[in-house]
C-alpha positions as CSV (number, residue, x, y, z in Angstrom):
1,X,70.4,45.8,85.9
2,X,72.6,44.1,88.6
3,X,72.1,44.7,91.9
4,X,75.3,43.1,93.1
5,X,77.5,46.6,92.8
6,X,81.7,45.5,92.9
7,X,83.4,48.9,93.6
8,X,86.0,49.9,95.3
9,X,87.6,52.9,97.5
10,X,89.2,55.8,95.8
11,X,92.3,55.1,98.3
12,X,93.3,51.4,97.1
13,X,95.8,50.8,94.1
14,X,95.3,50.2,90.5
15,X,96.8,46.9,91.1
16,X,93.9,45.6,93.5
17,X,91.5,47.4,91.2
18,X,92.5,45.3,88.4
19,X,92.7,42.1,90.4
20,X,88.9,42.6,91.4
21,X,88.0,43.4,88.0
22,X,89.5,40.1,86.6
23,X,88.2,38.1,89.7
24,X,84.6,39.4,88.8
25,X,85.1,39.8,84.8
26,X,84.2,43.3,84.3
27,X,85.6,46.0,82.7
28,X,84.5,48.7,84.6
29,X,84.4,50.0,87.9
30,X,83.0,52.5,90.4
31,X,85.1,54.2,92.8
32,X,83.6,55.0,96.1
33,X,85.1,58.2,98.6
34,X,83.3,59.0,101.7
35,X,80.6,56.9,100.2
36,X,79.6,58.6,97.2
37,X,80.4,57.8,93.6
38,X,83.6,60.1,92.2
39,X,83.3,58.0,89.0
40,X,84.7,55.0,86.7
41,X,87.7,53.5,86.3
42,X,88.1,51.1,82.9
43,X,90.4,48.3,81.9
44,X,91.1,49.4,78.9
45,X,92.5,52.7,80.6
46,X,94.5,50.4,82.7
47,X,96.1,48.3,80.0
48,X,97.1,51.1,77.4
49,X,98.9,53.6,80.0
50,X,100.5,50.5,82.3
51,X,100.5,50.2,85.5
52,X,102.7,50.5,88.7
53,X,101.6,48.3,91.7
54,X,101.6,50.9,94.3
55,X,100.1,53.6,91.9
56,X,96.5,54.7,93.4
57,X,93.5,54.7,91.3
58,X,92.8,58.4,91.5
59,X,94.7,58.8,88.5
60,X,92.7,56.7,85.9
61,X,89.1,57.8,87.3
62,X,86.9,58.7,84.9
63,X,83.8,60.8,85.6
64,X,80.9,59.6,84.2
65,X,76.7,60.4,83.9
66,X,74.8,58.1,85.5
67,X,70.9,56.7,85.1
68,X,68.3,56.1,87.1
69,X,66.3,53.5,87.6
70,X,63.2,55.5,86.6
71,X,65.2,56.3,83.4
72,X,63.4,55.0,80.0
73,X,65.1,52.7,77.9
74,X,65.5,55.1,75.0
75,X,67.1,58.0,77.2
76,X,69.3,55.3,78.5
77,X,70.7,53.7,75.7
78,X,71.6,57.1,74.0
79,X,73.4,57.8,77.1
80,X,75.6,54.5,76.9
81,X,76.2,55.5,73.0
82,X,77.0,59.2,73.8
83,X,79.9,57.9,76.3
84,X,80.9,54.8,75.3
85,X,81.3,52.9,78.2
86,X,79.8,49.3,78.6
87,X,78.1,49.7,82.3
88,X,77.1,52.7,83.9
89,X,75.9,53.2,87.7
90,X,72.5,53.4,88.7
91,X,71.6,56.2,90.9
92,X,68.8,57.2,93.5
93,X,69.0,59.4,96.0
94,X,73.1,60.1,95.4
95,X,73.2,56.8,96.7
96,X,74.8,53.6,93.7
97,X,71.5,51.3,93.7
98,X,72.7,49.2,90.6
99,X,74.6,48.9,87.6
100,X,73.6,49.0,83.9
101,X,75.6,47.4,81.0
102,X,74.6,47.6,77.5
103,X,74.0,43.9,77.3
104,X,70.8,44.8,79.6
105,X,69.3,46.3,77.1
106,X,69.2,43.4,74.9
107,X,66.3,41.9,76.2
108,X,64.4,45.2,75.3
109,X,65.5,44.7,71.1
110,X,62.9,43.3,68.7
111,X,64.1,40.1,68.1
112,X,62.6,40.7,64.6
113,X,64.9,43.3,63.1
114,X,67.6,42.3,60.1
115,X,70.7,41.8,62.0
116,X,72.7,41.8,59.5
117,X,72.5,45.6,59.1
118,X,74.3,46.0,62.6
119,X,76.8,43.8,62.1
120,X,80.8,45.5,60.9
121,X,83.5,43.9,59.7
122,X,86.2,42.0,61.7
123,X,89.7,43.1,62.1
124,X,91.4,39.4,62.6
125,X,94.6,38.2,63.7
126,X,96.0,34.6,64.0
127,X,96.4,32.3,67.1
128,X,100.1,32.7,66.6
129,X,100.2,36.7,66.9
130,X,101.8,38.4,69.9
131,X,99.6,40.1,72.9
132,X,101.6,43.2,71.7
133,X,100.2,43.0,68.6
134,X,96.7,42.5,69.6
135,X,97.2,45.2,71.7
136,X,98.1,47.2,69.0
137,X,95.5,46.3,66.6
138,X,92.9,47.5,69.4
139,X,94.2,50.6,70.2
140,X,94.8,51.9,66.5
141,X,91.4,50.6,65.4
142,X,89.5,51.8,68.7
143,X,87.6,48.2,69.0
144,X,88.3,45.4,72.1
145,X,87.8,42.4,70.9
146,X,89.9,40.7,67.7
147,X,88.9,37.5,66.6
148,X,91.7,35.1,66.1
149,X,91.9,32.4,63.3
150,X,94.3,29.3,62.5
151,X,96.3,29.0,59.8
152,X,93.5,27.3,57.9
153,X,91.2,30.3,58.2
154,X,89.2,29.1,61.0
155,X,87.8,31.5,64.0
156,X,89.0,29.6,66.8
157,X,88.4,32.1,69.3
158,X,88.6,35.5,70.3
159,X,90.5,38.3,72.9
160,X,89.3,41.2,74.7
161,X,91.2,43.5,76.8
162,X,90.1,42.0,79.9
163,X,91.6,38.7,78.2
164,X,94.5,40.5,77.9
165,X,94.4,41.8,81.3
166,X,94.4,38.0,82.9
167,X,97.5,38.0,81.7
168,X,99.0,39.8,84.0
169,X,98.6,37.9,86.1
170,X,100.7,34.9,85.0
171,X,104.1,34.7,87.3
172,X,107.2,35.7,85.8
173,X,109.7,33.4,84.7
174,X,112.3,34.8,87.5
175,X,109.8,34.4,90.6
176,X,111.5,32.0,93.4
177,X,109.0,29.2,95.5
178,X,107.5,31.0,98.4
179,X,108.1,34.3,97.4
180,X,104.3,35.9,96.5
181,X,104.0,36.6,93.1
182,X,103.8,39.9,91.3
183,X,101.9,40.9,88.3
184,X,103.8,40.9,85.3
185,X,105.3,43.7,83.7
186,X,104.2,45.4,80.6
187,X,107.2,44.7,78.0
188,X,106.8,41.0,79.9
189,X,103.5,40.0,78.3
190,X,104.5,41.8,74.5
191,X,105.9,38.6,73.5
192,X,103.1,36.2,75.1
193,X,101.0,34.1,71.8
194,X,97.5,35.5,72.0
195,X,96.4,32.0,71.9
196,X,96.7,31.6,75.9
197,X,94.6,35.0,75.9
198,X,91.6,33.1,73.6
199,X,88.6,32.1,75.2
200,X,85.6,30.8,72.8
201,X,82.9,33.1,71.3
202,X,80.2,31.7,68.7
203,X,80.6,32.2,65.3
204,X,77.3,32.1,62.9
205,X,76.3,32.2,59.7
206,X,75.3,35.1,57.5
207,X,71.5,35.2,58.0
208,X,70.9,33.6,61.2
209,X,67.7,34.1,63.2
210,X,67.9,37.3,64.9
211,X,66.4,36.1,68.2
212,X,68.8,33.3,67.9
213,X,71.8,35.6,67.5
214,X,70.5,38.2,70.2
215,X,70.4,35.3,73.0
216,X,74.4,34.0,72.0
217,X,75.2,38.0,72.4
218,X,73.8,37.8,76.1
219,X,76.2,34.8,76.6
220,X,79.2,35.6,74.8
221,X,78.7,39.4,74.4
222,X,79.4,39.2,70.9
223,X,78.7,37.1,68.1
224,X,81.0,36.7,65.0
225,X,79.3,36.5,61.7
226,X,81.2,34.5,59.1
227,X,80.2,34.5,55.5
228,X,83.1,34.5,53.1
229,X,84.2,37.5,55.1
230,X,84.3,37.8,58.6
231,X,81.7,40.3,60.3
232,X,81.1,40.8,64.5
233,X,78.4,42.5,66.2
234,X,77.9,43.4,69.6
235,X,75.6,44.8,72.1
236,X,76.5,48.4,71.4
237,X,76.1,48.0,68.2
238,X,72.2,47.0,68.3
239,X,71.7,49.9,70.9
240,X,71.5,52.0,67.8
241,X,68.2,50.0,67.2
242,X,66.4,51.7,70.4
243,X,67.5,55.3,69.6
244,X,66.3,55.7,65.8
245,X,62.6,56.3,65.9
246,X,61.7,56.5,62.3
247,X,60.6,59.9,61.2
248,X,59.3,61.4,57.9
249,X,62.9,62.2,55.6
250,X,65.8,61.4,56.3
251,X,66.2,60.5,59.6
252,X,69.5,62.2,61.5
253,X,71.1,61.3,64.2
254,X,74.6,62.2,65.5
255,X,76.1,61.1,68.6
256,X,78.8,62.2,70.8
257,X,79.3,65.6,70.0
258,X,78.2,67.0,73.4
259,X,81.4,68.0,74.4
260,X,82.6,69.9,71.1
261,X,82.5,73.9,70.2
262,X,80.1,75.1,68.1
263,X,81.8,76.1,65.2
264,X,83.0,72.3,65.4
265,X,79.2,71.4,65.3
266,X,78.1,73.5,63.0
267,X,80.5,72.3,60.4
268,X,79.7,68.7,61.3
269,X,75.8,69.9,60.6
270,X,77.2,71.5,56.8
271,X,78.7,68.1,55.9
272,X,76.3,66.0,57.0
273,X,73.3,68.1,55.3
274,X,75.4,67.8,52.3
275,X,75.8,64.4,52.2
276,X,71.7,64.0,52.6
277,X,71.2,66.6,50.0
278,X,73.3,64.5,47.1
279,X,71.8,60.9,48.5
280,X,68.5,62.9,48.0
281,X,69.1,63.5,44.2
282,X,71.2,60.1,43.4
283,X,68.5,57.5,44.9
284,X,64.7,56.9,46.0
285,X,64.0,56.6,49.8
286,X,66.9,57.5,52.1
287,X,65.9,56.6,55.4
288,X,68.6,57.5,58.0
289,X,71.8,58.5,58.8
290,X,73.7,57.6,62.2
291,X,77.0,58.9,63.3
292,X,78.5,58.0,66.6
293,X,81.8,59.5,67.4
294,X,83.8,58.9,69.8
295,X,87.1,60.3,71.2
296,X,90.1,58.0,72.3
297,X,93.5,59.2,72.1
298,X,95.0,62.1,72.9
299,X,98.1,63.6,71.9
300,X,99.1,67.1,74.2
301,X,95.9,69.4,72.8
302,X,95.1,67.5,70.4
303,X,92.0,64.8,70.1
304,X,92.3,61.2,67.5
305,X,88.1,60.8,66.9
306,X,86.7,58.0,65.1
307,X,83.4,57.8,63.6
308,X,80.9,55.1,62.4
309,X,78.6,55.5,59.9
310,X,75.4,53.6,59.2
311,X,72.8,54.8,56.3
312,X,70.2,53.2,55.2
313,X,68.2,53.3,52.0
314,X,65.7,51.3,49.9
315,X,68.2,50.0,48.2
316,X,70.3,48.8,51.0
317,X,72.1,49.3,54.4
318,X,76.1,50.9,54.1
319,X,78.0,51.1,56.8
320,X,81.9,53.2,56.9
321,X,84.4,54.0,59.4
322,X,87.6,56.5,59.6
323,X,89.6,57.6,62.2
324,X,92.0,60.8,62.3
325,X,92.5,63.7,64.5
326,X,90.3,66.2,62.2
327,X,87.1,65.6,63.0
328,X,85.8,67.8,60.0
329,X,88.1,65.7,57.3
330,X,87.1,62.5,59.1
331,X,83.3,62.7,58.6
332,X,84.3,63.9,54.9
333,X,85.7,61.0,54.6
334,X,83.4,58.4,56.1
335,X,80.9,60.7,53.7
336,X,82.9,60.0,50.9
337,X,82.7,55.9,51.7
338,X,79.1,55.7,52.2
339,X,78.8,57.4,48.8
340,X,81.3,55.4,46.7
341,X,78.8,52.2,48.4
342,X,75.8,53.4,47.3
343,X,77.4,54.3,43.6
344,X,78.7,50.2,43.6
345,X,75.4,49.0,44.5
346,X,73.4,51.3,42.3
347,X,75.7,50.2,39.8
348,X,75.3,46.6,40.3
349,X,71.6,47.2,40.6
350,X,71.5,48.5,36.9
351,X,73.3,45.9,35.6
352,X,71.2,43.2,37.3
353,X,68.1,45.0,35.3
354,X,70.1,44.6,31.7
355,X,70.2,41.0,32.0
């Protein structure tokens, strides 16, 4: 937990927000009024609705839970997974004592799981993409970061939105000596390369020592696997590990369905039971099921929900993802990929024993 709390007054604009946010590389920040917390406002936010100098931040706040510092670290970490934010304000007495970010918690991770099994696959670009288009490929896949390769193949980097966000803050091409720079506009950084976005990451091999690859992720905040394919894991994703006790069965556990009605839940329940029923009677040992699902567009009434999937079995670890604005026919689907894994590797297991 850091001590050192950067916040800023619910009165100032979302351009000085965004300036201290850069200056301090974070991507989230508390908003004080009359000294207590009103809430959160995030980069990302920021960068996918634009921004207008003078605008005032009370229009991107987002309220959030908080923790304590009395908190243990299993409540805690399902909290960060049920919201999916990266930091989160500590609390005691109504007063902000701290801040928690999910890459606190790596230090709490045994350092002897199978990494490997957290890890999901990248969504690349090359160094000689557009800022638009990373953008894009963020906001359509719901992920922050987008490793970017030469035209050889090779990882030389990677953006984030706070990357992205830093560029901004290049001068335009019509600014005049002495006259104080402004931010650039949004249609002015579309066209920017990605390339002066990059900043270096690590990149590993399939396999690596999981202590090894924990410590990079407290560095980098994220650690790109390469192994023929290209696979990235970050702190969020091994927060996972501190929430799934091991119980007898199959182990279920959904997150981020809190705010949903409960016909919604109760349908979720139906196809997820399913699901365990049919693993049940096709293979020996299913362990558990995770589903975190998460909410991040919005169109009028309407909701776009992705959902991650991660099952586990004796006969391996299968991970799926889908995105859509049914939440019902999106966990049928990410149902549907799990089970076409598990029928390939069955498969493959069977024809291992003919040999």
């Amino acid at each position: 937990m850091s001590k050192n709390v950067i916040s800023i007054n619910s009165d100032q604009t979302i351009h000085q927000a965004l300036e201290l946010m850069i200056k301090h590389d974070i991507h989230q920040l508390p908003v004080i009024e009359r000294g207590s917390l009103k809430g959160m406002i995030q980069i990302k936010k920021i960068i996918s609705k634009g921004f207008d100098e003078k605008t005032k931040i009370n229009s991107i706040i987002t309220k959030v839970p908080t923790v304590s510092a009395e908190d243990d670290v299993e409540s805690a970490a399902e909290m960060f997974l049920k919201v999916g934010l990266r930091a989160l304000p500590v609390m005691d007495k109504n007063k902000i004592v701290g801040i928690v970010s999910e890459v606190d918690f790596l230090n709490a991770i045994d350092k002897k799981i199978d990494i490997d099994q957290y890890v999901s696959e990248c969504v690349l670009a090359n160094t000689n993409d557009t800022v638009g288009k990373i953008k894009t490929i963020m906001f359509d896949h719901n992920i922050s970061r987008v490793p970017l390769m030469d035209d050889k193949g090779n990882i030389q980097g990677i953006v984030d939105i706070l990357d992205i966000a830093k560029i901004y803050g290049v001068p335009r091409n019509d600014e005049h000596h002495g006259k104080k720079l402004s931010w650039k506009k949004r249609t002015d950084i579309e066209s920017v390369l990605a390339s002066n976005a990059l900043r270096q990451t690590i990149v590993m091999k399939k396999g690596s020592a999981s202590g090894e690859v924990i410590n990079n992720m407290k560095k980098f905040e994220e650690v790109v696997i390469v192994n023929g394919n290209c696979f990235i894991i970050t702190p969020k994703d091994l927060l996972e590990v501190l929430v799934s006790k091991p119980k007898r069965g199959v182990y279920v556990q959904i997150i981020g369905l809190k705010e949903e009605d409960s016909d919604m839940v109760a349908k979720m329940d139906q196809a997820v039971e399913e699901f365990v029923q049919k693993m049940g009677k096709m293979i020996k040992n299913p362990e558990f099921l995770f589903i975190h699902i998460e909410h991040h567009q919005k169109q009028g009434t309407k909701i776009k929900y992705s959902m991650r999937a991660r099952f586990k079995a004796d006969i391996g670890f299968f991970i799926a993802k889908a995105w859509g604005w049914n939440p019902i026919e999106v966990a049928q689907e990410v149902m549907d990929k799990l089970e076409s894994e598990v029928i390939r590797e069955r498969g493959r297991i069977k024809d291992k024993k003919r040999r």
